[in-house]
C-alpha positions, 0 to 999 in steps of 0.5 A, spaced: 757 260 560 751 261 564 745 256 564 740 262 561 745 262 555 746 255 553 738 255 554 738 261 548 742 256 544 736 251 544 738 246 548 736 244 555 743 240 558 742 233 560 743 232 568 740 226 569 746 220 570 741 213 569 739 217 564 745 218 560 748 211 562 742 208 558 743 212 552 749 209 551 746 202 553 741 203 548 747 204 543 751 199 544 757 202 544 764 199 542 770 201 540 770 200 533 764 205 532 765 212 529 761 216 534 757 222 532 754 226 538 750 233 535 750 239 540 755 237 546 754 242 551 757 240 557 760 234 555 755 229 560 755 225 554 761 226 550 765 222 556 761 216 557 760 215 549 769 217 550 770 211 554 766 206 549 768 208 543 776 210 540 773 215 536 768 220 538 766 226 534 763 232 538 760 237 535 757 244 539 757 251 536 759 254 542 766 255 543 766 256 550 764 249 551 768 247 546 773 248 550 770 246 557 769 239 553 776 238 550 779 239 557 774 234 560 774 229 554 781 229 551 780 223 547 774 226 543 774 230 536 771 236 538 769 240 532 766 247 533 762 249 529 755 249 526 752 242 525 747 245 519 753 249 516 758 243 516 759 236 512 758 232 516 764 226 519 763 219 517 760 216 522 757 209 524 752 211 530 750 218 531 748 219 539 745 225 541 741 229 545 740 234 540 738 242 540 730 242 539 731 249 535 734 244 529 730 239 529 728 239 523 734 241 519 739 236 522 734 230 521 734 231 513 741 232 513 743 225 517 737 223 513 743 224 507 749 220 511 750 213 511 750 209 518 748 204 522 744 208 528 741 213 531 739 213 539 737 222 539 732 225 544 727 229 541 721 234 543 715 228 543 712 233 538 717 232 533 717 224 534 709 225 533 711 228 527 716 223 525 711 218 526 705 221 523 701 217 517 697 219 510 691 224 513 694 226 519 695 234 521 702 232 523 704 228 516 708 232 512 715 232 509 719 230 516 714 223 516 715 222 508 723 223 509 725 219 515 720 213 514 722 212 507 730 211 510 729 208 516 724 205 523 723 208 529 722 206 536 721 210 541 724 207 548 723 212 553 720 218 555 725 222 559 722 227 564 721 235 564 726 234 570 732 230 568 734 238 563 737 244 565 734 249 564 727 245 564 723 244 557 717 247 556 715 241 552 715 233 553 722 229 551 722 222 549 729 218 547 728 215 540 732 209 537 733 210 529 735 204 524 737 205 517 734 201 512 733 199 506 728 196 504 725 201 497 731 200 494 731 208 493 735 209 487 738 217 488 737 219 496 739 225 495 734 227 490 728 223 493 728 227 498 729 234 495 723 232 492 719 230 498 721 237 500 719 240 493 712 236 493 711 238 500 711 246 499 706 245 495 702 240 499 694 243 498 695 242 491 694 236 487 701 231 485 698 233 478 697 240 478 704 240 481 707 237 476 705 241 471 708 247 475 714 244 474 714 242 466 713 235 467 708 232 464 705 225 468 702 222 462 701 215 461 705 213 468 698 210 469 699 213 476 692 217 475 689 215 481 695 218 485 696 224 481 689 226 483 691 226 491 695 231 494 701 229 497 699 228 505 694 223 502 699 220 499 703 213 503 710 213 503 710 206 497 706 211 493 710 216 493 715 213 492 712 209 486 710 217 483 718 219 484 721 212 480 717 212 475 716 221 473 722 223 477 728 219 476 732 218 471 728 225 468 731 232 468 730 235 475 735 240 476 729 244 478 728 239 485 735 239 487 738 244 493 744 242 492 
């Protein structure tokens, strides 16, 4: 495998050995844990998260890697696969470093699971857009969708230097912590429906709605119909989703 190929496949390996070693620090490892890592590559990773955890599962789409870590991690579950394409172990912890290339998708499908912690490295883009709030350019879906489920804490930037092949962009190691302070009845509706209200973003909440054979009337939600979904705060759109989305007749909003 050589590294101009791996690079291709969107993701940069880490060589930076501190590096790894507080990763796994930040994820306070244990035995117990069910670990999930999300592109693999060369298994710097999978082999210290290995000798913390009894149950590690090691996904990466490249079978020649596959093979590489199954010989050097032996202890760990190596699915060769595509992580978008696949359900998902039950996992307590997800640790990664993941392909940039999928960054969006594979957030939004973890976003689905139950666990208890996320320690991953994105693109410091993504984190921005992660973070962004009502009235930024960056706020949009991803935002909605992740702060509604969970708090963020970036706890390092990790340098240009520490990948293989370099990166063209900054990189930042991030700490993700599930929450459940909305109470959301439905999880995986109220995230296909920030998908469905965000495709049409430009739009009036209301006049999307309508789109849609809903009709908001008497919600006494008039203010915020009469925004468009980036205006909107996350308590607000989940007010929107409670009281005219759940409980109402959506199949239009599911993806699946």
């Amino acid at each position: 495998m050589s590294r101009t190929r791996r690079s291709k496949l969107g993701q940069h390996t880490l060589l930076d050995d501190a590096i790894l070693d507080r990763i796994v620090e930040y994820g306070e490892v244990a035995r117990k844990d069910r670990v999930l890592e999300i592109g693999a590559g060369t298994g710097n990773l999978t082999a210290r998260l290995i000798e913390r955890s009894d149950t590690v599962y090691a996904i990466e789409i490249d079978p020649e890697l596959s093979r590489m870590i199954k010989a050097r991690c032996p202890g760990a579950f190596i699915i060769n696969a595509n992580a978008l394409k696949i359900e998902l172990p039950e996992f307590d912890k997800v640790i990664s470093n993941l392909p940039y290339s999928i960054s969006s998708n594979i957030t939004l499908k973890l976003l689905r699971s139950e666990f208890k912690l996320g320690i991953l490295i994105y693109q410091s883009e993504f984190i921005q857009r992660m973070r962004a709030k009502p009235g930024e350019k960056r706020y949009g879906r991803i935002a909605v969708s992740v702060q509604a489920f969970s708090d963020i804490d970036v706890l390092e930037k990790v340098p240009k230097s520490a990948f293989y092949p370099v990166p063209a962009v900054h990189s930042a190691i991030i700490r993700l912590t599930p929450h459940n302070k909305y109470n959301i009845k439905d999880k995986a509706l109220f995230l296909d429906f920030v998908r469905w209200l965000f495709s049409n973003r430009r739009k009036h909440v209301k006049k999307t709605l309508r789109m849609a054979g809903i009709d908001p009337v008497g919600t006494g939600l008039e203010k915020l119909l009469d925004m468009r979904p980036d205006e909107l705060e996350v308590p607000q759109i989940l007010e929107i989703y409670e009281k005219v989305i759940y409980g109402a007749d959506c199949k239009f909003i599911r993806i699946r």
